[in-house]
N, C-alpha and C positions, 0 to 999 in steps of 0.2 A: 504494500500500500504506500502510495507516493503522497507526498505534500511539495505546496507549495505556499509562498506570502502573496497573502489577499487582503490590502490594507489595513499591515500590520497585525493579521491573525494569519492563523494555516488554516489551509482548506485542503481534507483530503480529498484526492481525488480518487474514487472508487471504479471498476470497470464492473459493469452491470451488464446483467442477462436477461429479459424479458421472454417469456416464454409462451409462445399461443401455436400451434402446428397448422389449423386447420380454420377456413371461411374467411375470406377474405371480407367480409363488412367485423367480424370478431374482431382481427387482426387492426382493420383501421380503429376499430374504436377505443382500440388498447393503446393508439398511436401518442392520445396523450398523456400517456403514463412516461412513455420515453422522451416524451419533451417534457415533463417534469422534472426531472432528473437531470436531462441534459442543461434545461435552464440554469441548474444548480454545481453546472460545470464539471459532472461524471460523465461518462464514455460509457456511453449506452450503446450496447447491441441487440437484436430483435431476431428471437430462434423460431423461424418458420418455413414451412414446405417451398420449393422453389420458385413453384408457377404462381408465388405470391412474395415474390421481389420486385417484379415491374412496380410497387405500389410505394419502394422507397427510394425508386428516381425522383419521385415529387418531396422528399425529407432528407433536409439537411441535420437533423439532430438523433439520426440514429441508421446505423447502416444494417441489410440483415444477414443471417447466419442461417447455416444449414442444418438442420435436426445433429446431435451428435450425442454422445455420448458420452464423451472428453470435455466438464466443466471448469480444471481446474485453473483455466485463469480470470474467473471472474471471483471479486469478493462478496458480490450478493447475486443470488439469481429468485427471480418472481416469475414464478410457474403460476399460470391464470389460465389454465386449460381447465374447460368443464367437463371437455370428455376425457376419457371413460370416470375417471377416478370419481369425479366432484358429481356426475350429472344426477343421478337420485337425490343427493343430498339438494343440487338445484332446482327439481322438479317438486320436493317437499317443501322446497321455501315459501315464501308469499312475497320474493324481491323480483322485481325484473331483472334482467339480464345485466345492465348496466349496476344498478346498484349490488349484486350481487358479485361480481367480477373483482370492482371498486373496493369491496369489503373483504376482500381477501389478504388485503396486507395494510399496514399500519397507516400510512399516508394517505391509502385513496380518497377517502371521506372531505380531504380538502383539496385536490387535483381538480379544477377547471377540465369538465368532459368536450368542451370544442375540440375537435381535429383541425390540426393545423396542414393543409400541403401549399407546398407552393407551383403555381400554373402549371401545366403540361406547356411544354414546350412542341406543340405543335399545333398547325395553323389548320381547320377543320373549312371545309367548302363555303362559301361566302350564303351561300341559301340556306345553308342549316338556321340561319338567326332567324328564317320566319316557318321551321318546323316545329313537330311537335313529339319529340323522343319520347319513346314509352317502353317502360321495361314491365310487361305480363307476366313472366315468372321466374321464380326462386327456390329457394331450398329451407327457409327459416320459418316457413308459414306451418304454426300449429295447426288451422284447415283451412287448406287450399281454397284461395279462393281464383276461379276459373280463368283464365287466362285472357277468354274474347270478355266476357266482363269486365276487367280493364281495358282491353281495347276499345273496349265502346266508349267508355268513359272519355280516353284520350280523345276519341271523335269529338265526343261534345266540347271538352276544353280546345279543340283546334279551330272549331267553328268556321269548316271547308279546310282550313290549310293543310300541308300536306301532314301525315304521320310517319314515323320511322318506327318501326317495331324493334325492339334488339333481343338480344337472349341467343340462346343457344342454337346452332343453324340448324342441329337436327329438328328442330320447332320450327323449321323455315322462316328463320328470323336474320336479323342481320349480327352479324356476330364478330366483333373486334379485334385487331392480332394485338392488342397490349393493351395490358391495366391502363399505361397511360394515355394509349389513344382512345380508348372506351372514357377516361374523364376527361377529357378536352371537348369530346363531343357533349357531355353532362353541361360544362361549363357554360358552351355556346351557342345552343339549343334555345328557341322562342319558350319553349314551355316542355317540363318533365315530368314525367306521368308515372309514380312507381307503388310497387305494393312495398311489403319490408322485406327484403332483399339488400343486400351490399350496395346497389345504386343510389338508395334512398339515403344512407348512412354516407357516402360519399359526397353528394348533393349536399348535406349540408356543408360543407368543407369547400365545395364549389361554387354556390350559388344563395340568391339572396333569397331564392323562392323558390318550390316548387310543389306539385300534388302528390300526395301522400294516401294511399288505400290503405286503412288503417285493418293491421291484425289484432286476435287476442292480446290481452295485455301482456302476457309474460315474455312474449317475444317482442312486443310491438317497438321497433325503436320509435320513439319522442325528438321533438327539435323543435323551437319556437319558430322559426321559419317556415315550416312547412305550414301547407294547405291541406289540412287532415279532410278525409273524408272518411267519417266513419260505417266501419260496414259491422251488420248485426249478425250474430250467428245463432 
């Protein structure tokens, strides 16, 4: 463990592990646990599957890491995976996702949940500003709700303009070759149309607005931003 003079006191600096494997809207939401830290002048690393690194070209305060098994060079590591170990114990709670995650180690309860990215760096078709993106389906939704269902929805929020469907292409949808070019489109998009899926959770981080098809609560992510529309089950 290293120090260093921080006007006139030492500050250690710590190398820190954040630990989430799987889902990429989990993974961003944990994002501001590693600019917590990093604010606080530690060297944050962030241990997740690979096809969910495109998502820290957009962060500068924390770089990620490959699943491993070799921890010994961090002095603290914060394991926030619900699955397998935690998930009964999260399905018996009565916390949503976020405050549950949050409660798992000493600090979260006063960590600021904004995710922080900075722009994608890439320039998205001059027409997308008067479309209308819509993401129909996820993986998060306690019951499904049906896919042309939001699509209709986005219809009415386009009111004629065009729609762009995304999701996965076996859904015959359009489908993005990178975390970061799937948020540049988020960013530059007339209007964003999502159930609670990873898009939604990203949109806040991207955008000053967008429609929100609201799930159950335990899953439901929340954001002042959003235009909830709530659905009854």
């Amino acid at each position: 463990m290293g120090g260093r003079k921080n006007a006139g006191a030492i500050l250690y600096v710590l190398n820190i592990l954040i630990v989430y494997h799987l889902r990429l809207g989990d993974i961003a939401r944990c994002l501001p646990i590693a600019k917590h830290f990093a604010d606080q002048g530690h060297n944050v690393m962030f241990e997740c599957l690979p096809e969910y690194h495109g998502l820290f070209e957009m962060v500068d305060y924390c770089k990620p890491l490959y699943p491993q098994n070799d921890h010994s060079g961090f002095h603290r590591i914060i394991n926030l995976q619900i699955w397998p170990d935690l998930h009964e114990d999260f399905c018996a709670s009565e916390l949503g996702w976020s405050d549950y995650v949050y409660g798992l180690f000493p600090e979260g309860k006063d960590i600021d949940r904004q995710i922080v990215l900075n722009s994608p760096a890439i320039v998205t078709p001059p027409e997308l500003k008067s479309w209308v993106l819509c993401f129909p389906t996820g993986y998060s939704q306690d019951k499904k709700i049906h896919p042309a269902e939001v699509i209709q929805v986005a219809h009415q929020v386009a009111n004629g303009r065009p729609v762009l469907c995304a999701g996965k292409a076996a859904h015959g949808m359009a489908e993005f070759e990178s975390i970061e070019y799937m948020c540049a489109y988020i960013r530059d998009a007339q209007e964003v149309v999502t159930i609670n899926t990873s898009t939604s959770i990203l949109a806040s981080a991207l955008r000053k607005s967008w429609v929100h098809i609201s799930d159950s609560p335990k899953h439901d992510f929340k954001h002042p931003n959003q235009r909830r529309i709530e659905r009854k089950f």
